[in-house]
C-alpha positions in Angstrom: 10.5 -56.1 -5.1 12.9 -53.6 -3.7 14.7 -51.3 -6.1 18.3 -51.9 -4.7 17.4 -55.9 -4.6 16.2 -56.1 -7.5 19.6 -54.5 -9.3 22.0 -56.4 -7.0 19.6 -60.1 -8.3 19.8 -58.6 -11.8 23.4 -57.5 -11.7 24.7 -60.9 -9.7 22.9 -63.7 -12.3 25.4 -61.4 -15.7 28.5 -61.6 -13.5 28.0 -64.9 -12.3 26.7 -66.2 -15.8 30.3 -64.4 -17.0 32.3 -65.5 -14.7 31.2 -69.0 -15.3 31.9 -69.1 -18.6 34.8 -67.7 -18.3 35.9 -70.6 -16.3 34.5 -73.2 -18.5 36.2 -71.7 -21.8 39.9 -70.1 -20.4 39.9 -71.2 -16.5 43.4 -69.5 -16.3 41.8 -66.1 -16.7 39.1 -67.0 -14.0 41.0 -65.7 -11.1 41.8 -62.5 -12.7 38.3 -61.4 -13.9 37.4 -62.4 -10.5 40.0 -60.1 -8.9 38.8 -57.2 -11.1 35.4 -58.0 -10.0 36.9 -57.5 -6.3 38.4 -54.0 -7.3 35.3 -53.4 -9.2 32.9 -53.3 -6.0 35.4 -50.6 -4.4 35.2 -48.5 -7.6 31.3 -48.9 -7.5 31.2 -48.1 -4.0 33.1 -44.9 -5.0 31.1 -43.9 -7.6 27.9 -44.4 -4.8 29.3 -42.4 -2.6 30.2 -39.2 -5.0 28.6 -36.2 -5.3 27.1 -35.5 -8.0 26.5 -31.7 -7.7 30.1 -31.1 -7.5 30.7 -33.6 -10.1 28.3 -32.0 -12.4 30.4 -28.7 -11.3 33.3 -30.1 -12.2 32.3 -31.4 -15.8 35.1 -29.1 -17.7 37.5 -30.2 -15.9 36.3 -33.7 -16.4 36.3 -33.8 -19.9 39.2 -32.1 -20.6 40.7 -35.3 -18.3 39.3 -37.8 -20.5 40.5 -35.7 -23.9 43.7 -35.7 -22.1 43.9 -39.7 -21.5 42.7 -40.9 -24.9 45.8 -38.3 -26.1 48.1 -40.1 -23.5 47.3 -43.2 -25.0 47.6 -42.7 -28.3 51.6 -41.0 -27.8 52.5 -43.6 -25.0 50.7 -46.5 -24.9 52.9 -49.8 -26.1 51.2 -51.0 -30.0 49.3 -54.6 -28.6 48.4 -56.2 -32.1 48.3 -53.2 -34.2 46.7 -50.9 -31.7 47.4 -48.2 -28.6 44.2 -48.9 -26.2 46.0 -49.5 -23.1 47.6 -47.3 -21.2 49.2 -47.8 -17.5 47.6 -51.4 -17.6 44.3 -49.9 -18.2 42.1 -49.6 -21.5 41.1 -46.0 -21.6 38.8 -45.8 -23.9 36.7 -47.9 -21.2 37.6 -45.7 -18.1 36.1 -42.4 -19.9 32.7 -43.6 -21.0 31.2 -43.3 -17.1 33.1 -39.9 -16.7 32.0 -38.6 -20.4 28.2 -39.4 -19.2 29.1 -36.8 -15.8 31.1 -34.3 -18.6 28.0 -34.2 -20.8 25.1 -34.2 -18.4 26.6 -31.2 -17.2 27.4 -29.2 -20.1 23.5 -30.5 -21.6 22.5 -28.4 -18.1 24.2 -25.2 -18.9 23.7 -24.8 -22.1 20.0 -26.1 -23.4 20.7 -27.5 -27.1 17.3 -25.6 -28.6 20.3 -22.9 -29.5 21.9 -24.2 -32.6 25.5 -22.9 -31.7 24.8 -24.6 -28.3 23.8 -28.1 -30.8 26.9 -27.6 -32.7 29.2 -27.2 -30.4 28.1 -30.3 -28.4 28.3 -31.9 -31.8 32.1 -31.0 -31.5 32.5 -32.0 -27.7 30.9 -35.2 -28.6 33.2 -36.1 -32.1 36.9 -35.1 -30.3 36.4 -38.2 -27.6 35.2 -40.7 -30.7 38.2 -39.5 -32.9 40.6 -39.8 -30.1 38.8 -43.6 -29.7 38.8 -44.5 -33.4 42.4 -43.5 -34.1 43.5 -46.2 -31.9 41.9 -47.9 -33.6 38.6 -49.2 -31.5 36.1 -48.7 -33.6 33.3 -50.3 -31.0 34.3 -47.9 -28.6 33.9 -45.1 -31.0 30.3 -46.4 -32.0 29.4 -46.7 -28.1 30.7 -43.2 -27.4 28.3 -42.0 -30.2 25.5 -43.9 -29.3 26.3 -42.3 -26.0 26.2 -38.7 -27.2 23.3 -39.3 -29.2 21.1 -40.3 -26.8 21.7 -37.3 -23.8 21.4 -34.9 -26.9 17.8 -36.4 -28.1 16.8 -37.2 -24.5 18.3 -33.4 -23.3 15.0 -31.7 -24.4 15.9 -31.4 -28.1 13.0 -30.2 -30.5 12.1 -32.6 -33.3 14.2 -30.0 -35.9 17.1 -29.9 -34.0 16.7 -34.0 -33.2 16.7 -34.2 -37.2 19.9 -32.0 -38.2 21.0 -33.8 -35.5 20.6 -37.4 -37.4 21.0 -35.9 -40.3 24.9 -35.1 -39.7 25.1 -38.5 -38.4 23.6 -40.1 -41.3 26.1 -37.5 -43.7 29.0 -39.6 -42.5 28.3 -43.2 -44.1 29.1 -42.8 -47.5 32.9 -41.2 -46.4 32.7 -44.0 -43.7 35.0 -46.6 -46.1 37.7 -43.7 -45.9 37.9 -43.8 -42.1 37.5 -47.6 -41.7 40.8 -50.1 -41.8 40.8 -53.0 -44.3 39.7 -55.7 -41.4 36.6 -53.9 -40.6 35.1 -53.6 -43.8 36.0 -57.1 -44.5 33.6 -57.0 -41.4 30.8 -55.4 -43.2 31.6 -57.6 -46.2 31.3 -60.8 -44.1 28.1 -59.7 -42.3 25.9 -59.1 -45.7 27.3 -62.2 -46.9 29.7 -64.3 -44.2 29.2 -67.6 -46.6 31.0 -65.8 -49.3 34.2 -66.3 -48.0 33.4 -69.1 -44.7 36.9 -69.8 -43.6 38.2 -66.3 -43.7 35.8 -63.2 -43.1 33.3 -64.9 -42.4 34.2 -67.6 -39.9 33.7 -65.8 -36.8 30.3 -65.1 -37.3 29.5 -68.3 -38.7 31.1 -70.1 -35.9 29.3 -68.3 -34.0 26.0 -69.3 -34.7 27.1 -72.5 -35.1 27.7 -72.4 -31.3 24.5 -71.0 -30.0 22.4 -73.7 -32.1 24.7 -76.1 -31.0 23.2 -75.5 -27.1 19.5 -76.6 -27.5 17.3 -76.0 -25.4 19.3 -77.1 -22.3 23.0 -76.7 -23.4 25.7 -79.3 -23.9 26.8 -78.2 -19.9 29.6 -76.6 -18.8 32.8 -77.3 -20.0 31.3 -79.2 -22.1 31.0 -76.8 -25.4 32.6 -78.1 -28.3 32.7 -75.2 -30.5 34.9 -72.7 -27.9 36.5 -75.7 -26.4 38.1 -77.1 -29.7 39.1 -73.4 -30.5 36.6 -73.2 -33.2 34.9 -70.1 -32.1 37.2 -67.3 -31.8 37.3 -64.8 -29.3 35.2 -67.6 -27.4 35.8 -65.8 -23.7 35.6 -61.7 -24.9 33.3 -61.1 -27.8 32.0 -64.1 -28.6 30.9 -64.9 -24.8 27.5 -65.1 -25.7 27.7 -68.0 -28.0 29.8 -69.8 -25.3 27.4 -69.6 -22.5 24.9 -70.2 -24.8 26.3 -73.5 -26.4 26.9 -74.5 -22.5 23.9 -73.3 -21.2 21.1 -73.5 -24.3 18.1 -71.3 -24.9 17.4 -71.8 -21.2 20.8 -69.5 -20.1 19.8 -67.1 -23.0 16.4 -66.8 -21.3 17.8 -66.1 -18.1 20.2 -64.1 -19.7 17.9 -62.1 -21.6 15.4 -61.5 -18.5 18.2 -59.8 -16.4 18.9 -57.4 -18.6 15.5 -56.5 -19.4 15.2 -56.4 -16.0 18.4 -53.8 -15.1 17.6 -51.6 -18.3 13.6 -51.4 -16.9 14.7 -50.8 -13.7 17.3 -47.9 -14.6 14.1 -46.5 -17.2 11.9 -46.5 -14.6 14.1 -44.8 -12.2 14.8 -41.7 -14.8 11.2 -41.3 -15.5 11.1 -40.6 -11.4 14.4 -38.1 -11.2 13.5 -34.6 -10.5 16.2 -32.9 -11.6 17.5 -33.1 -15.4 20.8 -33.6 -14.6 20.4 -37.0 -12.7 17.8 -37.8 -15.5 20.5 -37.2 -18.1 22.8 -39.4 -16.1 20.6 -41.9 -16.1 19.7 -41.7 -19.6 23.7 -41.6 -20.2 23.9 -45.1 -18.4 20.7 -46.9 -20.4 22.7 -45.8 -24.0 26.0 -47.7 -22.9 24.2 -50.3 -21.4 21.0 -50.8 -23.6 23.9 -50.1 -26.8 26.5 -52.8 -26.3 24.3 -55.8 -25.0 22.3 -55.4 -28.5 25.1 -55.0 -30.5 27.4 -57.6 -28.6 24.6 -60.2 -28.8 23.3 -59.3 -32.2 26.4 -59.9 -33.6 26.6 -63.2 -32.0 24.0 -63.9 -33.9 24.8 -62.9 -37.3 22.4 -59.8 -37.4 24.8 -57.1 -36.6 28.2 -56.5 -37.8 31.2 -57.5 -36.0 32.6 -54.7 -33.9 34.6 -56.3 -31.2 31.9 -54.2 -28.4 32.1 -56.1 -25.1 29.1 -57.9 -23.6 28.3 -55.6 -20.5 29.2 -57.2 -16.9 29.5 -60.6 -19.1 32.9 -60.6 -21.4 36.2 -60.8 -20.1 38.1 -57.6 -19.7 38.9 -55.9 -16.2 39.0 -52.4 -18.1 35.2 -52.9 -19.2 34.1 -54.5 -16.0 35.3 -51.6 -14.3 33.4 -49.2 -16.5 30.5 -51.3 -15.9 30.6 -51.4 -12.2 31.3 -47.7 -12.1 28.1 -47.2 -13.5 26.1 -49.5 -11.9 27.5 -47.6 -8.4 25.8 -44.1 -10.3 22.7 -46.5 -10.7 22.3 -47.1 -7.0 22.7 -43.4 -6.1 20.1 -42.8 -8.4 17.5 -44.9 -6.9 17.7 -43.1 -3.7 16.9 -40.0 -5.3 13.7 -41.6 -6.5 10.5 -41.9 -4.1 11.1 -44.5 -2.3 7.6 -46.6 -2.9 8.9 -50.1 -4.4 9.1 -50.2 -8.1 
């Protein structure tokens, strides 16, 4: 199958699979999602179109744009339930994760990380962004910028040694971890070792949850026709708990579709990196897999009760124009990248 067909296929079943749900469970918000999806193609085609030599060029500058944002935010953005993500109508923390992957790829090029100042101070670029993020406080974010960072720095050419400090910093930070986490999410934690320990508080969500996706069968209960999100049992039923909508309305049979179009983008964009010549693109593409490959696991593992709660969006699936937008900005880097490949069929 063509490359480019095989993305827009893989791409069109998630959207439409969101957008459907979206109109089962809160049909008000249907038109809006739907208009972001409209803005959303311009942005991709935008994002196509740009040029990534001078964008690499430009990665200082770029970063420094998204530092300034997230700072922005936190000074002027209006408090929505006890947090400062949005600012100008826009969640930022969203609209920096495409240009961080651009910032990084290009500082990874200039300066090789087999240089332990060069390691460290990457170490530094990378923790600024998630602080900024986590002081908001969106702590999914934070854990998808990481995730980000992580994987251009492993994937960057890193020796094993280096790859280790690496983890081991990261691993250094989980025992002070309760000291930079609010009260609701390490009721989180709590509730995902043991969410039956306390059903109609912490752990409701989750519980409700899974309640939901056995609920579906094999062929679902049909659209509009879920009881668990439509009787406002399941929380969050249209944003981070998506997945156990669709799945009560569309059974193991939507999950399997589901499931197959993912595996089927995240292949395609693997493949495509093991083709790139050039280590930048490669690193962008490696950049795009970690968000990607990151918050459909997490979003849909914790869906299932396997993963803690983290409020992480299910990519090109939940509602959220900010995150769709992200999305489709990197999904218009995608397609430039698989013109850069050979261009034999994959």
């Amino acid at each position: 199958m063509n490359k480019k067909l095989r993305l827009l296929i893989s791409v069109g079943l998630l959207v439409s699979f969101g957008l459907t749900t979206i109109w089962s469970t809160v049909p008000d918000l249907f038109w809006v999602q739907f208009s972001f999806l409209g803005i959303g193609l311009l942005i991709a085609l935008v994002f196509y179109k740009l040029d990534l030599t001078v964008a690499f060029g430009a990665s200082n500058f770029i970063y420094i744009f998204c530092l300034l944002l997230l700072i922005l935010t936190l000074f002027f953005a209006p408090s929505v339930r006890g947090t400062t993500r949005w600012f100008l109508g826009i969640q930022t923390s969203e609209v920096v994760k495409p240009l961080l992957i651009l910032a990084y790829a290009g500082f990874l090029v200039k300066h090789k990380l087999d240089k332990l100042k060069n390691l460290l101070l990457f170490i530094v670029m990378a923790l600024i962004p998630v602080i900024l993020v986590k002081i908001q406080p969106d702590l999914g974010s934070a854990l998808v910028l990481t995730a980000l960072a992580t994987f251009m720095a492993v994937f960057s050419g890193l020796s094993p040694k280096k790859i280790i400090i690496f983890l081991l910093f990261l691993l250094l930070l989980v025992p002070l971890s309760p000291y930079f986490l609010k009260g609701y999410q390490l009721d989180r934690l709590e509730s995902f070792i043991n969410p039956y320990h306390d059903p109609r508080g912490r752990g409701y969500n989750v519980i409700q949850s899974v309640i939901a996706i056995g609920s579906g069968g094999i062929f679902g209960k049909g659209v509009r026709l879920g009881t668990q999100s439509h009787l406002n049992f399941l929380p969050e039923r249209h944003t981070d708990f998506i997945f156990a909508s669709f799945a009560e309305e569309f059974g193991l049979l939507g999950i399997s579709l589901t499931l197959i179009a993912y595996f089927s983008l995240l292949s395609l964009l693997l493949s495509t990196v093991e083709k790139l010549k050039e280590q930048e693109h490669r690193l962008l593409g490696v950049g795009i897999i970690a968000i990607f490959l990151f918050q459909t696991v997490v979003n849909i593992g914790m869906n299932l009760g396997i993963i803690p709660v983290t409020g992480i969006t299910l990519p090109l699936f939940s509602y959220g124009g900010s995150s769709l937008l992200s999305f489709m900005a990197l999904l218009g880097m995608s397609a430039r990248l698989l013109e850069l490949t050979p261009a034999h069929q994959i």
